[in-house]
N, C-alpha and C positions, 0 to 999 in steps of 0.2 A: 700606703701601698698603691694605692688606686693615683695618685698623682705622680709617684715614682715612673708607672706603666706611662702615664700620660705624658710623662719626662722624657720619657724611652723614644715613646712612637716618636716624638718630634723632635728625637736624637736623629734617629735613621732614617726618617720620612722626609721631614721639615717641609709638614704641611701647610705652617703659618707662612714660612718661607713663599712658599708658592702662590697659596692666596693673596699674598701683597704685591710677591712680584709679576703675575698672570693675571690677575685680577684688581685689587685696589692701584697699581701702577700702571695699568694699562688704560688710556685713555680715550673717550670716544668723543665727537665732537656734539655741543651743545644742540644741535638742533634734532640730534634724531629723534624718531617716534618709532609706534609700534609699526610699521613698517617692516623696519629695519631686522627686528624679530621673527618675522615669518621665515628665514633661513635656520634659526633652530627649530621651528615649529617642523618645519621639513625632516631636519636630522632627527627630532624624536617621534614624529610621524611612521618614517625609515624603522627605528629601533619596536618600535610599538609592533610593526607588520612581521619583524623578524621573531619578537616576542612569541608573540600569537600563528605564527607561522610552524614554530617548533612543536608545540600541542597539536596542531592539526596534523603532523607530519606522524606523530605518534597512531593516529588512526586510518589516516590517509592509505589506500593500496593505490599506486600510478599503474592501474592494467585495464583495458577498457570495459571488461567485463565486471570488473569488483569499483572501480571508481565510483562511478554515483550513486553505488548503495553504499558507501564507505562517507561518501558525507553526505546522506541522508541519515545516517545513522550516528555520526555527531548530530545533527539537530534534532536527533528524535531520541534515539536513547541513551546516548553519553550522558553519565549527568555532567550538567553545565558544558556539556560539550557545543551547544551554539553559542557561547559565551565570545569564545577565541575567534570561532566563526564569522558572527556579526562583526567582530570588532576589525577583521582582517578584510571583511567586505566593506564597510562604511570608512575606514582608517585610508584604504586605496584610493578609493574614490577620494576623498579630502583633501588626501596629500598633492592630487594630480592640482586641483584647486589652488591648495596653496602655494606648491610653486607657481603658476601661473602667476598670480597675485604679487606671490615675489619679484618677476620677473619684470612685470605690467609697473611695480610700483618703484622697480630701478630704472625702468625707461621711462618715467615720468618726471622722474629726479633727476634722470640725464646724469644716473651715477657710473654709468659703461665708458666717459670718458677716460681720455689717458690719463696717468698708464693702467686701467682698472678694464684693459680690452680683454686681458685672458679671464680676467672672474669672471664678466657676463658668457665668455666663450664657454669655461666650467659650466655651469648654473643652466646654460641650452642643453650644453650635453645631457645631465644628470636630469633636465625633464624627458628629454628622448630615452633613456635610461628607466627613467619611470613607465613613459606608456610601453615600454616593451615589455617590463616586469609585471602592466596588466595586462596586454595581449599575450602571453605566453600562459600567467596565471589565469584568465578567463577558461583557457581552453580543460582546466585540470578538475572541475567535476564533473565532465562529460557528460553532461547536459544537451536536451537539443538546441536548447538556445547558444552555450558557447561555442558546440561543436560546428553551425550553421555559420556565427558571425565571424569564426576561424577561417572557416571556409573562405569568406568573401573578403577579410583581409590576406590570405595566404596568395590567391587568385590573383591580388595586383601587381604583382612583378611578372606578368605573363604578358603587360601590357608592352614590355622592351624586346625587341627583336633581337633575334638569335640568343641571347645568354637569358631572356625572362625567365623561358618554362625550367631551364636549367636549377637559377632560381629557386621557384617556388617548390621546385619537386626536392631539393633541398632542404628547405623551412617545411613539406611535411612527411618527407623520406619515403616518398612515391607519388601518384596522381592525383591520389583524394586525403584529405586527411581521416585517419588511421589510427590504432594504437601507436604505430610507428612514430606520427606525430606527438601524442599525448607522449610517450617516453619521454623526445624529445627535449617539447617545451618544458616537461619535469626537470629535467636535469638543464635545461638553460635559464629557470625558475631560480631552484634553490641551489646552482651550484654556479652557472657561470656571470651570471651577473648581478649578484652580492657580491665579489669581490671589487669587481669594474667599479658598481657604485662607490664603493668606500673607498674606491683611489682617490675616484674626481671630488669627492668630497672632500678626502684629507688634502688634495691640492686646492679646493674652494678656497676651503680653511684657511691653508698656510698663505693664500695671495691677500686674504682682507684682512688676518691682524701682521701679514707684511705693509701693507699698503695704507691699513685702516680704512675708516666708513669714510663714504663721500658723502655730502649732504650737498645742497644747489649752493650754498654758503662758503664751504669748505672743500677742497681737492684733494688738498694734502693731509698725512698723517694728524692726528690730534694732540699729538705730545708738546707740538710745539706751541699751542695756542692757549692764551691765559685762560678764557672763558670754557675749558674742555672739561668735561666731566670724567671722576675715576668710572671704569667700568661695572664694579659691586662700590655699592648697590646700583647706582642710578640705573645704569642700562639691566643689569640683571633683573631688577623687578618687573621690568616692562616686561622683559622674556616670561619672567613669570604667568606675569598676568595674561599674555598670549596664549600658554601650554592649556593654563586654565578654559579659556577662552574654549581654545580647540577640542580639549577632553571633553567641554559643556555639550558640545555641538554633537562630539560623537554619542554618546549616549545618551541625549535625545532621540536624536537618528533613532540609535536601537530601541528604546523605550516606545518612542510614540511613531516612526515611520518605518517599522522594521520590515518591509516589503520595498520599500523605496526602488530600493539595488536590486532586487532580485522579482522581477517580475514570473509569470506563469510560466513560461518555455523554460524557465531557470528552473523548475520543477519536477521536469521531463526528461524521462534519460533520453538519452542519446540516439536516434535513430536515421541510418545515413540511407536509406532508401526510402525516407519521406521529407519531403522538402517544406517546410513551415512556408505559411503563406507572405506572413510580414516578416523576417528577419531581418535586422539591420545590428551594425556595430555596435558598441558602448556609446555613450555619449561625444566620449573626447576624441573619436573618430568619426563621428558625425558629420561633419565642416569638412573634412577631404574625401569622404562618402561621400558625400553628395554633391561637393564639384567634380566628380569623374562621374556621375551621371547625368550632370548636364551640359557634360563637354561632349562631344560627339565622339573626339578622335580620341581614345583611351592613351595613348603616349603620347601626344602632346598633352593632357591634361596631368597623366605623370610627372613630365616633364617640366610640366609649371613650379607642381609641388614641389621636387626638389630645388627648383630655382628660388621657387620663397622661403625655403629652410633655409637654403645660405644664405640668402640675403640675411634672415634673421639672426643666424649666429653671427656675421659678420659683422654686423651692422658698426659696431663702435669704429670698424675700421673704415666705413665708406661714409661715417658723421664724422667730418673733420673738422667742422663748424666749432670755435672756444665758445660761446655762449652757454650757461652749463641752468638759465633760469628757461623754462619749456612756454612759460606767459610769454617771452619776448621773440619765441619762434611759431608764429600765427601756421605756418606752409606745415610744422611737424607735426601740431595737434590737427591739424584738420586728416595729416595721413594717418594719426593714431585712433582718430575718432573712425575716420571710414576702415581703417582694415579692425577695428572691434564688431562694426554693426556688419560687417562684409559676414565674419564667423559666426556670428550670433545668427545672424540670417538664415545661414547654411543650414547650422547644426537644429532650431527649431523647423525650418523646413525638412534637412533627411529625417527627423521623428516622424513625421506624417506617413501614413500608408503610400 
């Protein structure tokens, strides 16, 4: 009976089918590493936040009066209601991390060459995609710390003449941010950009097992090359050991630094007629915080900003250079070495008072 059913599924399924042909037939080229894995580590980074998103959603009120006793009251008397909580606060933060890493460790591989210029293009997107899914979600236990550091990224698009203030009173559906706001970012939260992500995703997807992994060795697809490894196991274990890797890290986090993410003003409800003395961003806006406050003129330092975001999604287009090993380009690591210590700089300097 029980191998007849198992006859059956892989009548109408033909799951073996696909495991050989998606999987053991699919080839990746000999040199890659764990690297290479931090792009699922991302994707199930993403599922984990949606996971654990849905439990919270279950207790969550988006009204500003009910909001942050609604998750106080997951960490306090849900049982295991900070479970979901922690996990959706330390999982955010990680993922911003690991794409970066991702990103950091294709631009070192100099794998954004052609024709692989729309993946790195994908891959920029879906981290600006990210930090918007933490600056919308920061703002949603209305707390005095998110409601403040709301505040002060909402404020930056006032720095553009005539359409800023337009802008920003847009992003908080009046002057100051509001319930108005908090409704908002709830519903550009959990409704309009989950979808967006999962597009750029599923188009990631489709352009690297179109294209395949580049390695400094390899350009082209893996099929064609003797020394190429099937996909399962080799490459799937490393993804394994990555996931592992990453799950280790979170619940650490939660075990031994569960304050990490959430300092004291993350405490505090929400009060818009006292202004905290030190409030600044999250971390991962730290480093453009703090270059507009030490540019004098607010739109020309805007206007830098967006001038190095394009640069950096475009970048595969403005490297036409065939060189594809980063050793033998001395001028590109010296530019990768200075704009790393340039942010790093920034972002521990805006933490300071």
């Amino acid at each position: 009976m029980r191998q007849k059913i198992k006859e059956g599924w892989e009548e109408r399924v033909g799951l073996k089918e696909i495991i050989r042909t998606k999987l053991e037939d699919y080839k990746v080229p000999k040199g890659v590493n764990v690297f290479y894995t931090l792009g699922i580590v991302t994707l199930l980074a993403y599922m984990v936040q949606a996971v654990s998103g849905y439990f919270l959603l279950i207790y969550y009120i988006p009204h500003p009066d009910h909001a942050f006793k609604s998750v106080q009251d997951m960490m306090n008397v849900v049982p295991f209601g900070w479970l979901p909580r922690m996990v959706h606060i330390v999982v955010s933060n990680l993922m911003v991390v690991v794409i970066i890493l991702h990103l950091l460790s294709i631009f070192i591989m100099l794998s954004y060459k052609k024709p692989r210029e729309l993946t790195w293009v994908a891959g920029v997107c879906l981290l600006f995609v990210t930090l918007i899914f933490c600056l919308s979600g920061y703002l949603l236990p209305w707390s005095q710390r998110s409601l403040w550091a709301t505040t002060i990224v909402t404020n930056i698009p006032t720095a553009f003449p005539v359409i800023g203030e337009y802008i920003a009173n847009v992003l908080r559906g009046g002057e100051n941010v509001s319930g108005i706001t908090l409704s908002r970012f709830f519903a550009l939260h959990i409704a309009f950009l989950p979808p967006i992500f999962l597009s750029i995703v599923g188009f990631h997807i489709f352009l690297v097992r179109r294209l395949g992994l580049s390695t400094p060795s390899v350009s082209k697809p893996a099929e064609g090359h003797a020394d190429a490894h099937s996909f399962y196991p080799y490459f799937f274990l490393k993804q394994v050991f990555m996931i592992m890797v990453f799950f280790s890290v979170v619940f650490f986090m939660i075990t031994f630094m569960p304050t990490f993410f959430i300092p004291e003003a993350a405490n505090t409800p929400a009060d818009p007629l006292k202004t905290p003395l030190h409030i600044k961003p999250e971390w991962y806006f730290l480093a453009p915080y703090q270059m507009l406050r030490i540019i004098p003129n607010k739109f020309f330092g805007i206007s830098m900003q967006i001038l190095l975001i394009a640069i950096f999604m475009l970048w595969p287009f403005l490297d036409t250079k065939e060189e594809k090993n980063i050793l033998k380009r001395p001028l590109l690591i010296v530019m990768l070495i200075a704009a790393l210590a340039i942010w790093v700089s920034l972002t521990i300097w805006g933490r300071r008072p």
